[in-house]
Each structure stands twice: as C-alpha cells, then as structure tokens.
C-alpha positions as CSV (number, residue, x, y, z in Angstrom):
1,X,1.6,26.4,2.1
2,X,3.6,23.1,3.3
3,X,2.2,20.7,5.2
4,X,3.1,21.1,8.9
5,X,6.2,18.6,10.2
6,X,5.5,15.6,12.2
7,X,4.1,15.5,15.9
8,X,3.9,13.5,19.1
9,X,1.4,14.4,21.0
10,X,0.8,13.1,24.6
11,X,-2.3,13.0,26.2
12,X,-2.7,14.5,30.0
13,X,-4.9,13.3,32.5
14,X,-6.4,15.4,34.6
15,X,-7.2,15.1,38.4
16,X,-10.2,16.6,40.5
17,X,-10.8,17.2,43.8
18,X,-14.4,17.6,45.1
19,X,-14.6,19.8,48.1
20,X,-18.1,20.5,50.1
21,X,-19.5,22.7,52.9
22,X,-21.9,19.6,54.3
23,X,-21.3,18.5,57.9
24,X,-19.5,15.0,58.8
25,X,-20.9,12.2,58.1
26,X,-22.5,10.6,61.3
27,X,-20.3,8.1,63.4
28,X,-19.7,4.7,62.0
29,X,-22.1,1.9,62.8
30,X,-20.4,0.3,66.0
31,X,-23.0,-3.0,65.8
32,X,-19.6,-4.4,63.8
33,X,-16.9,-6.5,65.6
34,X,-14.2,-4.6,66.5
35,X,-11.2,-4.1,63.8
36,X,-13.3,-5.1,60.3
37,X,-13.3,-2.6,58.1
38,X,-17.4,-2.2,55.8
39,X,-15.8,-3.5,52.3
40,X,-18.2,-0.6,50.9
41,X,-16.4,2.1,52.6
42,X,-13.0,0.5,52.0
43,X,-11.2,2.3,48.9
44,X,-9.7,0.2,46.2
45,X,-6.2,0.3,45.6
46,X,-5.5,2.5,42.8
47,X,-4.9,1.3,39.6
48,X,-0.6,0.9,38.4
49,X,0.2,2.7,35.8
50,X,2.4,1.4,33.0
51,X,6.5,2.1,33.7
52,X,7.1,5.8,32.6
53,X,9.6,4.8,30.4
54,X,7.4,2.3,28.3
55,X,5.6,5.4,27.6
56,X,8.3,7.7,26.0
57,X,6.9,7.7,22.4
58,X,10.8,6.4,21.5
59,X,9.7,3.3,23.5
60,X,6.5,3.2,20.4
61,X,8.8,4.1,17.8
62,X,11.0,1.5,18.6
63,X,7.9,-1.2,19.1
64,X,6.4,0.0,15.5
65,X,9.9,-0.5,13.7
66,X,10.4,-3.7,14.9
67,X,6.1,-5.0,14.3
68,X,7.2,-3.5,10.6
69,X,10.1,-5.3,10.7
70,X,8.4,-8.5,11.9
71,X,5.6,-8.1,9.4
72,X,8.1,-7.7,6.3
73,X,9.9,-10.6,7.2
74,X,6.7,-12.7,7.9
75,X,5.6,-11.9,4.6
76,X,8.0,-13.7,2.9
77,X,7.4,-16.5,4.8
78,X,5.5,-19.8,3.5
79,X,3.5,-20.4,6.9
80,X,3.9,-17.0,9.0
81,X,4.3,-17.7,12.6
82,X,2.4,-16.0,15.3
83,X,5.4,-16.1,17.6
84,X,6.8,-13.7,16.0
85,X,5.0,-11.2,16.7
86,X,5.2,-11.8,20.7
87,X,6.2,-9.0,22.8
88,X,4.9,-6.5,19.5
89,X,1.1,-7.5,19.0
90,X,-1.5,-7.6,21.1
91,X,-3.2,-10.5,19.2
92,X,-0.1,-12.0,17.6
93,X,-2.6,-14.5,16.0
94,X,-5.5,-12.5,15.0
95,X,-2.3,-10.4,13.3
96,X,-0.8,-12.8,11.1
97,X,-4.3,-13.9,9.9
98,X,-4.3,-9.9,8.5
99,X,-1.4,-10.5,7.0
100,X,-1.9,-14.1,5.7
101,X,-5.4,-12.3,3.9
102,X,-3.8,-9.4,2.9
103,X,-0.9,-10.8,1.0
104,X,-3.1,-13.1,-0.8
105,X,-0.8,-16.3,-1.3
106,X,2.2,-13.9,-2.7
107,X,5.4,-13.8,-1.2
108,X,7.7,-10.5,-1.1
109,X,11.0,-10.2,0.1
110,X,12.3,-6.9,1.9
111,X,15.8,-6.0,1.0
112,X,15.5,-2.6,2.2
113,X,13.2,-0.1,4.4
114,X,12.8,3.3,5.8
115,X,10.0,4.5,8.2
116,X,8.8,8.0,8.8
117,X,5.8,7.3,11.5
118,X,3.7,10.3,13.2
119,X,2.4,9.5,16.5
120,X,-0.8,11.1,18.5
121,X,-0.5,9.6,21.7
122,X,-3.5,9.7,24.5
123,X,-2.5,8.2,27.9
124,X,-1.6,4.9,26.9
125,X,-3.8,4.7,23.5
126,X,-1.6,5.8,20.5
127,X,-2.8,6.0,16.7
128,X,0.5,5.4,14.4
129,X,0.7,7.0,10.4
130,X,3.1,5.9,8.4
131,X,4.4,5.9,4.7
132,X,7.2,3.4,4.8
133,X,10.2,3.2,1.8
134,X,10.1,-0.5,0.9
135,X,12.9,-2.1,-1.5
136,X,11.4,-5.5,-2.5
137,X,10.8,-8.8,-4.7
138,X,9.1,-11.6,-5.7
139,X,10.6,-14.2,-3.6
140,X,11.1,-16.2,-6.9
141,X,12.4,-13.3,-8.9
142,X,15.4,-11.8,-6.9
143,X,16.5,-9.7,-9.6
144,X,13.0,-7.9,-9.6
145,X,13.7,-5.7,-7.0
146,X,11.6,-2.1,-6.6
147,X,11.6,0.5,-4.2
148,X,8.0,1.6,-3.4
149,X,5.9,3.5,-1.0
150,X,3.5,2.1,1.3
151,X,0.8,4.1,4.1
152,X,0.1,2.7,6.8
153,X,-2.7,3.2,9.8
154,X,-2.0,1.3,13.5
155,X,-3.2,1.6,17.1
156,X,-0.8,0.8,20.2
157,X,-2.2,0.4,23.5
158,X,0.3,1.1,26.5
159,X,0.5,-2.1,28.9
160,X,2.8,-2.8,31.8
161,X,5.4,-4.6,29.5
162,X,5.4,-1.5,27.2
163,X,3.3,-0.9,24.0
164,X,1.6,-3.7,21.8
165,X,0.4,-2.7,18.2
166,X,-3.6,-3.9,17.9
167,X,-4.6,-3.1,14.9
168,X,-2.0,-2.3,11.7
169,X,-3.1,-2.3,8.0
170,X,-1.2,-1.1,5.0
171,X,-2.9,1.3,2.5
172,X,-2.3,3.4,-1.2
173,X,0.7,3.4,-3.0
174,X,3.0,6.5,-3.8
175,X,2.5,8.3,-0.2
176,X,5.1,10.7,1.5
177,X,5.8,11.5,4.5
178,X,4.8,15.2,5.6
179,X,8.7,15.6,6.9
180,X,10.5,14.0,3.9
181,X,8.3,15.9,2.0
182,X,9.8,19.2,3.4
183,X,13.0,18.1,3.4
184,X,12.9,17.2,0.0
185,X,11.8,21.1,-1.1
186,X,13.8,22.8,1.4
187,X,16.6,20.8,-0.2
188,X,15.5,22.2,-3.8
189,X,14.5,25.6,-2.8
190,X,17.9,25.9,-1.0
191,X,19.6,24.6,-5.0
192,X,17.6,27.1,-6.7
193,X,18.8,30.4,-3.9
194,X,22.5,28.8,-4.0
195,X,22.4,29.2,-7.9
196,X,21.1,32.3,-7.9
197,X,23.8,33.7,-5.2
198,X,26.7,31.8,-6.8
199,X,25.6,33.8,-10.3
200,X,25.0,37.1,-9.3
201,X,27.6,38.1,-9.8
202,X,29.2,34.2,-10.7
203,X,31.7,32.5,-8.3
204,X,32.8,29.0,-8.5
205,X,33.8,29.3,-4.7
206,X,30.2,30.4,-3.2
207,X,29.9,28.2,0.1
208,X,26.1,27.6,-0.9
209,X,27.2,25.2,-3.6
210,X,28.9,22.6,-1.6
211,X,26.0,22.8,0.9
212,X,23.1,21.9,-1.5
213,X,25.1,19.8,-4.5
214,X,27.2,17.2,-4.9
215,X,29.2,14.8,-7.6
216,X,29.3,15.9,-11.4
217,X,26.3,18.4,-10.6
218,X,28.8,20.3,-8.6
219,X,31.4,20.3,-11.0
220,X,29.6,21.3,-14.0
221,X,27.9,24.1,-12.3
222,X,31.4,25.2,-10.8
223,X,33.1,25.0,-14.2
224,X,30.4,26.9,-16.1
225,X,30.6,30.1,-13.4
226,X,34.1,30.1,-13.9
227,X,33.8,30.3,-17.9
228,X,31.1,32.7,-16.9
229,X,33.2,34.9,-14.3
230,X,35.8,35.2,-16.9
231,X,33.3,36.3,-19.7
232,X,31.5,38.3,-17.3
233,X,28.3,36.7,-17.5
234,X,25.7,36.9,-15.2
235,X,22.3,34.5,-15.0
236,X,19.5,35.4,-13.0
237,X,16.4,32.6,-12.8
238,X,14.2,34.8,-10.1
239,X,11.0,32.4,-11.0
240,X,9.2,31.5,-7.6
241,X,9.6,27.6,-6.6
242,X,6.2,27.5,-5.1
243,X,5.0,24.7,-7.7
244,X,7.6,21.8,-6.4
245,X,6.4,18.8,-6.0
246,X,8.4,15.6,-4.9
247,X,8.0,13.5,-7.6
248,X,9.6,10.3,-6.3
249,X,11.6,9.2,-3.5
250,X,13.7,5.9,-2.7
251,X,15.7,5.4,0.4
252,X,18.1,8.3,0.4
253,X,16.9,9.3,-2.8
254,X,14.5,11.3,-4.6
255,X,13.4,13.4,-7.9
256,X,11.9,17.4,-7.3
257,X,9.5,18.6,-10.3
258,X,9.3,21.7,-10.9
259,X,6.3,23.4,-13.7
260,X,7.1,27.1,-13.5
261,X,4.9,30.3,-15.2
262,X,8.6,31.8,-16.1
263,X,9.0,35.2,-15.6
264,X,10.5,37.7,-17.8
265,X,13.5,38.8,-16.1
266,X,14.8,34.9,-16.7
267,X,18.1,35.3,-18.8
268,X,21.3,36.0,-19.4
269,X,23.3,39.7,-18.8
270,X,26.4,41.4,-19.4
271,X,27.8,41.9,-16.2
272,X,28.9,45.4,-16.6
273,X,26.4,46.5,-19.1
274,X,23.3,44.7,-17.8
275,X,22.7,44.0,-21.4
276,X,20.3,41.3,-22.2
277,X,22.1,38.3,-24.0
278,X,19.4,36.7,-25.8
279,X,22.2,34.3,-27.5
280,X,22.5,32.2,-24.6
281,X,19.3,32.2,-23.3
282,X,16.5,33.1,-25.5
283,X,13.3,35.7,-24.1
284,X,10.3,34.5,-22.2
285,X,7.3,33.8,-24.8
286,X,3.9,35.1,-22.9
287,X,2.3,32.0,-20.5
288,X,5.7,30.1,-21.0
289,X,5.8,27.0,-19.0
290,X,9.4,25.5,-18.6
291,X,9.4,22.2,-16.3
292,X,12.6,21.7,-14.4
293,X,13.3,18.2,-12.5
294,X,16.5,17.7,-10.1
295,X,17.8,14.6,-8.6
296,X,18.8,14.6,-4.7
297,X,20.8,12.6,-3.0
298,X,21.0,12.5,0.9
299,X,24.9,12.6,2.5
300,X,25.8,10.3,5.5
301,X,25.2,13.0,7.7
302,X,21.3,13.7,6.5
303,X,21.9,16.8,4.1
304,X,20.0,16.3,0.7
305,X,22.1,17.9,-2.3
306,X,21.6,17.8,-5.8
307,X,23.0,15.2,-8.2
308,X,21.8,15.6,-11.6
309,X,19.0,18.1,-13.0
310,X,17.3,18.4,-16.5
311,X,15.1,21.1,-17.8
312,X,12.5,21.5,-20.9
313,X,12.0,24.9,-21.9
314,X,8.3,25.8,-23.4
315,X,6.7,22.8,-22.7
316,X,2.8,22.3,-21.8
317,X,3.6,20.7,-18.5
318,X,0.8,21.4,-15.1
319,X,2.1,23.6,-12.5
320,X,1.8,21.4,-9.2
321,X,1.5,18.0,-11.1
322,X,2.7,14.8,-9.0
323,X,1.7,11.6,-9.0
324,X,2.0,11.7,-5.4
325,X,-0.4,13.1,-3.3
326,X,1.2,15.2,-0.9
327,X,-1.3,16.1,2.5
C-alpha cells in the first residue's frame, strides 16, 4: 500500500462556557471610593491573536522556502551572517551557529533546489518535514556539481509578524517525499497500462502514449506497434507493478525500478490465432525474476512521462529493492 499524500493539518481551539445554578454573588463592597474598579475583579484584555492571514499554511510554506533558501546561501558563505535570517528565524543567531557546526568548515554552493514540505499545524505551533532536491558543489570545485536529497525536521511558531522557524536541522541522505513518491509510480503504473492498451490489439495512435511518454521513447514504441499492427502481433506484459520503487530522483527527474515474479502469460501472440510466438519473446522459466528500470521526465505543465527504459530478463534482482527508503 502507498504511503498516504501530504497533509496540513490545523489545530482548533476550543471555547467553554461554564454555566451554574448558584445564586448572585452578594453586592459589591461599597467601603470603595466611588468610580474605581477592584483590579481583582477587573478582566484582562484578551490576548491578540496573530493576523489570520499569517496563519494560512501558504504564509509557512512561503517562510520555510525562503529560511531554506537563506540557509543554502549562508552556507556557502565564509562568515554567515545572522541578519539574514531576520524576519525567518526566531533566533537568527542561535541559527547560524547550527549551521556554522553543522557544515563543519566546508563550503557548498546551491545551484539548484526543490522542496516538498508536510506541515502539521497546531494554533500557531507548526512542525515542518521535508526532503529537499539539492543540486550542489564544492565552492572550489564548480564543475563537481550533484543533485542529492536531503530530510529535514523544523518547528515554526506563529507571531504577530507571521511565522518564525525555531528550530531546523537537516538529516539522512536519499529521502523522498511521500507525494513525489506517488507521482513517480502513478507515472510508471500509468506507462505500463498505456503499453498494454496500445498492444492489445497494437496501435501507434493510442491517446495513452502521448500522455505517459515522451522523446525517442515515444517514437520507438510508436514505430514498433506499427511494424507490429502490420504483422499482426500482439504483446501482452499483465505482470503486477506492485514492486516499484523510485530508485532516484533529481529535480524534474527520476529512475522507477521495477523486480517482477513474471508471470506466464508474458509474451508474444498471433493476433488472429492467439498462437504463442516464442521467437520473439521466449517462455517464462519457473521463479523468473526480470528487473525493468524506466527514466521519467516531468513536462512544463507537471505530467511525468517516460524517456528511456531498459530491461534484464532472468536476472537474480530483489523484488522491492531501493536504496531509498520510502515511508
């Protein structure tokens, strides 16, 4: 089962009201002058709440993108400068001495970055998860530069000039996002059904292939049903996809695994005899274990399609092997 999708959750307070039976209280004391108020039974004016709008979890999304943003660019930085981080921490010193420790002398310059934060908001206390998609190098070694993946844990407290990270701290290597992470195996799932459709019987037209692949992937599988349609060759691949795993990702790209059990009806047919051509594709052996990885690429308008795939057939690869660890 996948991992549920992000969330925002928003604490509610909750208001009583205390009603009682006893009789009124007696008179006031009149021994008092005349027109001062007991400070005791004077209520205190109640407490203002942050603006509304400072506490739209966009507001925090847009605070967290810009401390990440601050923090990236302050860690390149010979001397990192507390300023900074004004208006985004609520310690902006205590901050940059975490980052000062944590980097350890080295210096890292961000070419790139994408965030995918979950927020669980209370009132005006919010905890932050992230696994950011960080292009960087060496700040001596420009031409070094590597796209990794970095978790993150942060708390955000809600003040009257809008929300202020206190506490942020980067973590493991090689996370994913619980959303990408969908996106990413919808995207493959969707590659393997379109296949399937476009096959059965084969059409080079099928809408599903321009919907989940792109570039010379496209045209190779488009020219293949068309040598296919005119042999009259059909290719069913019914094995389930439940073993996916996002394997890597970059910004906008990524890799899908795939260790299949196959399953006997894998193969090629005559389309009008239903004949099993064992030519083209050869039978399943018993326990056979073919490993299947795609490369996906995401479109201006946020669609992931497939690039490029490759496949090893009878190989002694693990079903659900990643070296990502997937919640």
């Amino acid at each position: 089962m996948r991992s549920a999708r992000p969330f925002v959750a928003a604490g509610l307070l909750l208001l009583a009201v205390a009603c009682s039976n006893d009789p009124e209280p007696p008179p006031p004391d009149t021994d008092d002058p005349p027109g001062i108020d007991d400070p005791a039974d004077t209520d205190p004016p109640p407490p203002q709440d942050a603006d509304d709008d400072n506490a739209d979890p966009e507001q925090l999304a847009a605070t967290w993108e810009s401390f990440h943003t601050t923090w990236m660019e302050q860690t390149a930085q010979d001397e990192p400068d507390p300023a900074a981080f004004d208006g985004l921490a609520a310690d902006p010193g205590a901050t940059v001495e975490r980052l000062d420790a944590l980097r350890a002398g080295g210096r890292l310059v961000t070419t790139d970055q994408e965030l995918w934060p979950r927020f669980d908001i209370d009132d005006d206390r919010a905890e932050i998860v992230d696994c950011a998609i960080v292009s960087q190098h060496p700040a001596d070694q420009p031409d070094s530069v590597a796209t990794i993946t970095i978790s993150w844990e942060a708390t955000a407290t809600l003040t009257e000039d809008g929300w202020r990270i206190d506490t942020a701290r980067p973590g493991d290597l090689f996370c994913i996002a619980e959303e990408l992470n969908d996106e990413l195996l919808d995207a493959y799932e969707a590659f393997r059904d379109a296949k399937n459709a476009a096959w059965d019987p084969p059409n080079p037209d099928h809408p599903d292939l321009e919907r989940t692949m792109a570039g010379e992937q496209l045209e190779f599988i488009r020219e293949l049903l068309s040598e296919h349609h005119r042999d009259g060759i059909v290719i069913r691949d019914p094995a389930p996809t439940d073993n996916a795993v996002v394997f890597e990702v970059g910004i906008g790209t990524a890799t899908v695994s795939d260790c299949t059990r196959q399953v006997a009806e894998r193969g090629a047919y005559d389309i009008e005899t239903g004949e099993r051509l064992d030519d083209l594709i050869l039978p399943i052996g018993d326990d056979q274990l073919d490993l299947q990885s795609v490369e996906l690429e995401r479109s201006p308008e946020g669609l992931w399609r497939v690039i490029d795939q490759a496949g090893t057939r009878d190989t002694n690869c693990e079903p659900g092997s990643s070296r990502y660890v997937v919640p």
